[in-house]
C-alpha positions as CSV (number, residue, x, y, z in Angstrom):
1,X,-16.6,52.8,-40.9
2,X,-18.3,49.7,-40.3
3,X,-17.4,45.7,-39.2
4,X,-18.6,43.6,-41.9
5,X,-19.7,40.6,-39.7
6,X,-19.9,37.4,-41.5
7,X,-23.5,35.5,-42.1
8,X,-23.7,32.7,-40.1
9,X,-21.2,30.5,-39.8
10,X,-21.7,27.6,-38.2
11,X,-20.8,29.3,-34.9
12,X,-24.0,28.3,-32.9
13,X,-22.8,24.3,-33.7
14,X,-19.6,25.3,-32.9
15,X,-20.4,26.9,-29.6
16,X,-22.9,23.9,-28.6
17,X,-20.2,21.5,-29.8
18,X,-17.9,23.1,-27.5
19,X,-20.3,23.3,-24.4
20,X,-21.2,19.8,-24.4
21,X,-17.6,18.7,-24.7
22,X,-16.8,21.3,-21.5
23,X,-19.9,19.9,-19.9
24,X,-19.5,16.1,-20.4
25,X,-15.4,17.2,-19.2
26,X,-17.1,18.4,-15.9
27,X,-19.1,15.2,-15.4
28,X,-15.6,13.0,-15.8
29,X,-13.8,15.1,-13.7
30,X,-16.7,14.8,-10.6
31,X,-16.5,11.4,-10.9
32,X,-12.9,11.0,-10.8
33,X,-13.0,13.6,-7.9
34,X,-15.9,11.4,-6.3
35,X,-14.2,7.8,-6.8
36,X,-10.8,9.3,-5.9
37,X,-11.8,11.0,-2.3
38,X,-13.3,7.0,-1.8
39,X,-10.1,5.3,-2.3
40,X,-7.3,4.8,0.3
41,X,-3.6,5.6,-0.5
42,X,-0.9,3.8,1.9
43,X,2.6,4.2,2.6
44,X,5.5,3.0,4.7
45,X,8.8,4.6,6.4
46,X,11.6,3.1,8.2
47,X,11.4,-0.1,5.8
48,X,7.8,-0.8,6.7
49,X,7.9,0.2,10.6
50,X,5.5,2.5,10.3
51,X,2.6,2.2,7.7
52,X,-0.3,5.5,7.3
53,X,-3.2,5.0,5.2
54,X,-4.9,8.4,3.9
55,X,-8.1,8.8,2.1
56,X,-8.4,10.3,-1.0
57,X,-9.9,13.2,0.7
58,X,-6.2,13.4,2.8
59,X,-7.3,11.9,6.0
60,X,-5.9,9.7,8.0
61,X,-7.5,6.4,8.5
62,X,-4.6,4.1,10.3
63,X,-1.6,4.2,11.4
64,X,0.2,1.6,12.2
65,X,3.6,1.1,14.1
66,X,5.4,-1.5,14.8
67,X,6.4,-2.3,18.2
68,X,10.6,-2.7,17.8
69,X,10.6,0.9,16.3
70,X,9.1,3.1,19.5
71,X,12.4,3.7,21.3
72,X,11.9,5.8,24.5
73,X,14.8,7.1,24.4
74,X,14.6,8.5,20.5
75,X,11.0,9.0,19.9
76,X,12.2,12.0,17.4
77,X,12.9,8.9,14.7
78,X,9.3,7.7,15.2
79,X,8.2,11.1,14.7
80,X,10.3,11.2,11.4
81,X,9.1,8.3,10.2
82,X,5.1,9.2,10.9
83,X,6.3,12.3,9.0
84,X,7.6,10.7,6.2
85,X,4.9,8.0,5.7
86,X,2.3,10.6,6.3
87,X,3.7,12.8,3.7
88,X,4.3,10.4,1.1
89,X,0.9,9.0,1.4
90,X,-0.4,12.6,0.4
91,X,1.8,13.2,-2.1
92,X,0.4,9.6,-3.7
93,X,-2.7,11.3,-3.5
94,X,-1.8,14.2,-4.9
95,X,0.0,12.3,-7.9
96,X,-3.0,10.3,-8.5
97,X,-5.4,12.9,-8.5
98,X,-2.4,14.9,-11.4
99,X,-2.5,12.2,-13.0
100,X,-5.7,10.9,-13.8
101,X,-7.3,14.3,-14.2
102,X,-4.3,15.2,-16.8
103,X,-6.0,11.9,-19.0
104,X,-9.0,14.1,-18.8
105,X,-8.3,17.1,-19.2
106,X,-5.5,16.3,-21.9
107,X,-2.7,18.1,-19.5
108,X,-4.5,21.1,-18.9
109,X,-4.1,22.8,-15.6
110,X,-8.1,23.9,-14.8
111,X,-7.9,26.2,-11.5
112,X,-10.1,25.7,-8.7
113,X,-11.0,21.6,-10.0
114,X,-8.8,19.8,-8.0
């Protein structure tokens, strides 16, 4: 028995169609990637006593703290609040990047992209 394969179809156009979309898709998520990684994300704990400031790339550019909050005698609550600010600036980059690559890729997870 044999497959009766249908003439030509359009399937080439399709298939081109398809590949430019996927490529011009690649090209908008490289840029986002690109003009993400060159922004900064900031954050604040303990009601602004300590502020971190991450790059898009998740690394740590300043941190800031505020003299009234370093305690000698509890320096575990400055090193919860570094945690917390640090962590939160991450997660805003992590959000953003979601976010914005979700416009492009209409919600579609894409392994391995970001």
């Amino acid at each position: 028995m044999r497959a009766r394969i249908p003439k030509n179809m359009g399937g080439n156009q399709n298939m081109n169609s398809m590949i430019k979309q996927a490529q011009k898709m690649q090209e908008q998520i490289t840029d986002l990637q690109n003009d993400i990684e060159e922004r900064e994300f900031t954050a604040t704990a303990g009601g602004g006593a300590v502020e971190v400031v991450v790059t898009g790339k998740k690394t740590i550019k300043a941190l800031t703290i505020k003299p009234e909050v370093v305690d000698p005698e509890d320096i575990e609550m400055l090193q919860d609040l570094i945690i917390s600010a640090v962590n939160e600036a991450v997660n805003n980059v992590e959000t953003t990047t979601e976010n914005e690559m979700g416009k492009i890729t209409g919600g579609v997870s894409l392994p391995g992209l970001f």
